[in-house]
C-alpha positions as CSV (number, residue, x, y, z in Angstrom):
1,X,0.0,0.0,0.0
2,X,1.6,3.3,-1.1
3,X,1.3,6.3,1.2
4,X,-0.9,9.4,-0.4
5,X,-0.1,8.2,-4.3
6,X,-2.2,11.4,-5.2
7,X,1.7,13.4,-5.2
8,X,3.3,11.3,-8.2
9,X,7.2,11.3,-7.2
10,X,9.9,11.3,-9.4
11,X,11.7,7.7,-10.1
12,X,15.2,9.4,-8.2
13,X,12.9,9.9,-5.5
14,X,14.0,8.2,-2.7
15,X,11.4,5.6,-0.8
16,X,11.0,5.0,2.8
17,X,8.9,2.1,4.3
18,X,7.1,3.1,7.3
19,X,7.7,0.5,10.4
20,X,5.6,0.9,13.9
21,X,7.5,4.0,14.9
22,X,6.6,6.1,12.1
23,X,3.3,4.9,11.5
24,X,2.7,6.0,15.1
25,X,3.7,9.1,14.3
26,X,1.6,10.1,11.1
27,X,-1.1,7.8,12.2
28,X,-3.7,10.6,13.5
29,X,-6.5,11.9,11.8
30,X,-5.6,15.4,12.7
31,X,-1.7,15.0,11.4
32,X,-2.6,13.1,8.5
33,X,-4.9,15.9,7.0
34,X,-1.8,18.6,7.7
35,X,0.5,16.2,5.4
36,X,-2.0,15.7,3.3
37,X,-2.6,19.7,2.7
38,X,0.8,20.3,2.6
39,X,1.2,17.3,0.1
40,X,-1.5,19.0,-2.3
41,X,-0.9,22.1,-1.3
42,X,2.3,23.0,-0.8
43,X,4.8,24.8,2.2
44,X,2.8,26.2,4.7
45,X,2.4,27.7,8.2
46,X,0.6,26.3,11.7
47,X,-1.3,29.5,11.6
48,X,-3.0,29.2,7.7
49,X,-3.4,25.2,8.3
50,X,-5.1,26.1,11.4
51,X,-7.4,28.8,9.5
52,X,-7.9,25.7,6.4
53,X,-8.6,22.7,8.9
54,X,-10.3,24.9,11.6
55,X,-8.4,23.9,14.4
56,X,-6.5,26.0,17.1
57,X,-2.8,27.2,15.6
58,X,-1.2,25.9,19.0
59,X,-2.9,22.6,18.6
60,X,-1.5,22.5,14.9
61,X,1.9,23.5,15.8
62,X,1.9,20.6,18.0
63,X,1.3,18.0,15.4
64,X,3.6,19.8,13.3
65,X,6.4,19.6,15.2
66,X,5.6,15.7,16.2
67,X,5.0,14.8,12.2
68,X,8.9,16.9,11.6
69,X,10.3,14.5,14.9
70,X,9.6,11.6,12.6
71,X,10.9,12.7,9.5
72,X,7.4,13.2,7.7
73,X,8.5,17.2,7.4
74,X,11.0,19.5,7.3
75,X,11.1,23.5,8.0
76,X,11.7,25.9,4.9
77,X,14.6,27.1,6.1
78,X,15.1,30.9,4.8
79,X,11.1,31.5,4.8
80,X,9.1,33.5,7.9
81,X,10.4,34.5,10.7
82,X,11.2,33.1,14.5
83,X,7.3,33.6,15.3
84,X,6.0,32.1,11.9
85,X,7.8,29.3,10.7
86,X,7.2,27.7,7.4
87,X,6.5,23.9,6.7
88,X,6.9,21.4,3.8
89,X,6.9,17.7,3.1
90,X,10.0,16.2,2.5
91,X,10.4,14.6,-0.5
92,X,10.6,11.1,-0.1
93,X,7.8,8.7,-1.0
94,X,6.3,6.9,1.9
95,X,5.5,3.0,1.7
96,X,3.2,1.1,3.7
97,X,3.2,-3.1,3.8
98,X,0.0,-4.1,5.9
99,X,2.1,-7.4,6.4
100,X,4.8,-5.8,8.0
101,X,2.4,-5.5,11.0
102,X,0.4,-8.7,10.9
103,X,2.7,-10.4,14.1
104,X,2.6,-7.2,15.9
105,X,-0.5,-6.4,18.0
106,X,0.7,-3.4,19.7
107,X,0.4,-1.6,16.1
108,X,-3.1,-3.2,15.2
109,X,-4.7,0.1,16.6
110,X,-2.1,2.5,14.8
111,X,-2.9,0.4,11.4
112,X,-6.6,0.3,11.3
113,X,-6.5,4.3,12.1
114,X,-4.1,5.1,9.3
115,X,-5.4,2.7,6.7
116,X,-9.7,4.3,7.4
117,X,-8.2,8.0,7.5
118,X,-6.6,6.8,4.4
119,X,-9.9,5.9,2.4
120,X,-11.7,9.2,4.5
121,X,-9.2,11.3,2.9
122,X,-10.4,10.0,-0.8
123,X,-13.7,9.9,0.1
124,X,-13.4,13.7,1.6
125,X,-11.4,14.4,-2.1
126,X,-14.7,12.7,-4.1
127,X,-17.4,15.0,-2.2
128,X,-15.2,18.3,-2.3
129,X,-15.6,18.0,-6.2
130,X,-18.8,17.0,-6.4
131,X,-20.0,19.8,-3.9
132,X,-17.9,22.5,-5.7
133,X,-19.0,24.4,-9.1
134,X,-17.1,23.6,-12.0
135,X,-17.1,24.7,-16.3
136,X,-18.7,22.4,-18.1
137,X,-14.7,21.3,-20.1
138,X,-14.2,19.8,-16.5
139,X,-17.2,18.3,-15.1
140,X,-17.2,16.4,-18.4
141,X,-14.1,14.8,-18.3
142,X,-14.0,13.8,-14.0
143,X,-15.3,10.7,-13.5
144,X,-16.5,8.2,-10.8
145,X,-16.4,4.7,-11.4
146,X,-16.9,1.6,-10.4
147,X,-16.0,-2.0,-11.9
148,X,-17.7,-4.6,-9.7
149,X,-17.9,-7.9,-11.7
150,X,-14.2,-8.8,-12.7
151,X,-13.1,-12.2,-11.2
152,X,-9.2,-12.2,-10.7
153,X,-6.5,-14.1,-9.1
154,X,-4.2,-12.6,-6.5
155,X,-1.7,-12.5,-9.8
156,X,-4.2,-11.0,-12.1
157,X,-4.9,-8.0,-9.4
158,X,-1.7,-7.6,-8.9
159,X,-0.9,-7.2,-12.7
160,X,-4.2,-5.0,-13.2
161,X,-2.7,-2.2,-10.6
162,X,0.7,-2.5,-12.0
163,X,-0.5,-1.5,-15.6
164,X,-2.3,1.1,-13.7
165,X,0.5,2.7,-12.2
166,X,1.9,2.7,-15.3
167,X,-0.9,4.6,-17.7
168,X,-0.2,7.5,-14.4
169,X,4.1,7.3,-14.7
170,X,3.2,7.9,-18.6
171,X,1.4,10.7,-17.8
172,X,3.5,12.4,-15.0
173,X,5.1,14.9,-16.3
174,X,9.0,14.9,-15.5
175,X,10.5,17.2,-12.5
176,X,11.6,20.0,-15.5
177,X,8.6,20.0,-17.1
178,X,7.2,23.1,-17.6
179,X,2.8,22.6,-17.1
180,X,0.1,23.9,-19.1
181,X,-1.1,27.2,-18.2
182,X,-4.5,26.0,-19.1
183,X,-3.5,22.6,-16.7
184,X,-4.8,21.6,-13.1
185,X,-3.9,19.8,-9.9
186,X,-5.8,16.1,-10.8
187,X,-6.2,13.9,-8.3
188,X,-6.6,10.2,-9.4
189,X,-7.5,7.8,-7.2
190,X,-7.7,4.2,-7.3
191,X,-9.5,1.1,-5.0
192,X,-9.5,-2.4,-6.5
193,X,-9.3,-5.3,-3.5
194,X,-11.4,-8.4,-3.5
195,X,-15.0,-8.8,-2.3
196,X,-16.4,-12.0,-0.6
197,X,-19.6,-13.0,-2.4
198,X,-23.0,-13.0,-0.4
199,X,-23.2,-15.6,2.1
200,X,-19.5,-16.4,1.8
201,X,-17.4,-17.3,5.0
């Protein structure tokens, strides 16, 4: 399971894979929607997240400072001053194996909070555009779908999200690329996991 895949990272990107330590500290609904908007979003301060996620600036800071401890971000050095202090994500791509954990009870509770935030996050990202008002050019070409009635193997899913992730690398545009002024932030976002029929056990 890949960590917030909506921020394509170049291949020299380097990877880290999250172990019970660092999933403890990013696994908190509060924390996880800062790294998320500073994901999308970009650098910013405790006081503007505050203002964005409605939530006190002290209480922010906080979570800031524990989400920087574990090496989720990093301060912009050279940016604001010694009362303001600006934030960013560091740019490494975070990878989560649910199997890592399955012998390890004390992270069950840390797990099952990360992975539902997770899918809240997407489901949060799927209203926001739906709620909001948008030209017709661009309602037109968002979608939600859903495929329900493919029958795979383990090996056939895994090969069905590999091509995935490939058709997004072909369309990520390199790290000198200059975008399209007519271009915007997408957000794709992708669930395919097995189903147990009605009545199964």
């Amino acid at each position: 399971m890949t960590e917030h895949p909506e921020q394509p990272t170049p291949p020299a990107t380097p990877h880290r894979r999250l172990d019970a330590t660092s999933l403890r500290g990013l696994a908190h609904p509060l924390r996880m929607q800062i790294f998320e908007v500073l994901n999308l979003d970009g650098p910013s301060t405790a006081t503007r997240l505050a203002e964005q996620l409605g939530e006190n600036t002290g209480t922010v800071s906080w979570h800031l400072r524990h989400l920087a401890e574990h090496g989720f971000i990093e301060e912009e050095t050279g940016r604001g001053t010694k009362r303001e202090r600006w934030w960013r994500r560091v740019p490494v791509a975070n990878r989560l194996d649910t199997t890592d954990f399955r012998d390890d009870p004390a992270s069950h509770g840390a797990l099952t909070l990360y992975v539902h935030q997770v899918v809240q996050n997407s489901f949060n990202r799927v209203t926001s555009y739906l709620d909001q008002e948008w030209e017709d050019e661009w309602r037109d070409v968002g979608t939600v779908s859903d495929w329900s009635h493919l029958r795979l193997t383990p090996t056939q899913l895994k090969a069905l999200n590999e091509e995935f992730e490939a058709v997004i690398a072909r369309h990520t545009p390199g790290p000198d690329a200059e975008p399209d002024p007519d271009a915007l932030p997408i957000v794709v976002q992708l669930q395919s996991f097995p189903r147990r029929a009605g009545g199964a056990e």
